[in-house]
N, C-alpha and C positions, 0 to 999 in steps of 0.2 A: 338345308334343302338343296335342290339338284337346279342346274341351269346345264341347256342345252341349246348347241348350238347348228343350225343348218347351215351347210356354206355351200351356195352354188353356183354352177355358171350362167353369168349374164348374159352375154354374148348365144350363148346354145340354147335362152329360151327357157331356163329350168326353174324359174320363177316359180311356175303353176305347180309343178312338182315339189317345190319345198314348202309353200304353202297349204297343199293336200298333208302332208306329213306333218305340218308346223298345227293345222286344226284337229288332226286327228289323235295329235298326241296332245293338246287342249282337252279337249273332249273327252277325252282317257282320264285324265291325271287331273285336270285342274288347278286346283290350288297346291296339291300335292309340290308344284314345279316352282320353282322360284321367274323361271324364264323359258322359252323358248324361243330363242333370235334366230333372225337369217341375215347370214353373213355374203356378204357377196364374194366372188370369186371369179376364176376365167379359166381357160384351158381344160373344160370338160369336169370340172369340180364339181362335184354330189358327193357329200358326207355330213355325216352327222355325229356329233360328239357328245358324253355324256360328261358334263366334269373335266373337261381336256382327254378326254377315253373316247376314240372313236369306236362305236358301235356298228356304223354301217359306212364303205366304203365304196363308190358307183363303181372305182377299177379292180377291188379285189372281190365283189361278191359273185358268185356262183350262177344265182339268180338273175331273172330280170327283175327290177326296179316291183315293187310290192309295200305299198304303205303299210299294211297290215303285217308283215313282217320286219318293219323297220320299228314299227311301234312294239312289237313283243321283244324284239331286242332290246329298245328303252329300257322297256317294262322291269328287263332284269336286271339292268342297271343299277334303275334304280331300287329294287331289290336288295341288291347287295350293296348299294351306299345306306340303306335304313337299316 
């Protein structure tokens, strides 16, 4: 099964924002996931990992911040770990 992890920053308040991500990919996947943890972090940290596979990165993405496309990135993840 897949485990995934969100790490954010404490200090910047990103609490609320890995927790939208952390229920939304619950809600999706379910039992499907072995874990979804939130990992703490500092310095502006928002990522999320699939497996040790970052999927979404807060400084290299394109976008602004979008639960809904952080979850279809999961999504393919885990796709191609099954």
């Amino acid at each position: 099964m897949t485990r995934v992890e969100i790490e954010y920053c404490v200090p910047c308040g990103f609490l609320e924002r890995a927790e939208r991500v952390q229920h939304a990919l619950l809600e999706r996947f379910g039992e499907e996931l072995d874990a979804v943890a939130l990992v703490t972090g500092a310095h502006g940290v928002f990522h999320v990992d699939v497996d040790g596979e970052t999927v979404y990165d807060k400084d290299e993405a394109d976008e602004a911040f979008d639960v809904e496309a952080i979850v279809d990135r999961v999504a393919d993840a885990v796709g191609a770990a099954a």
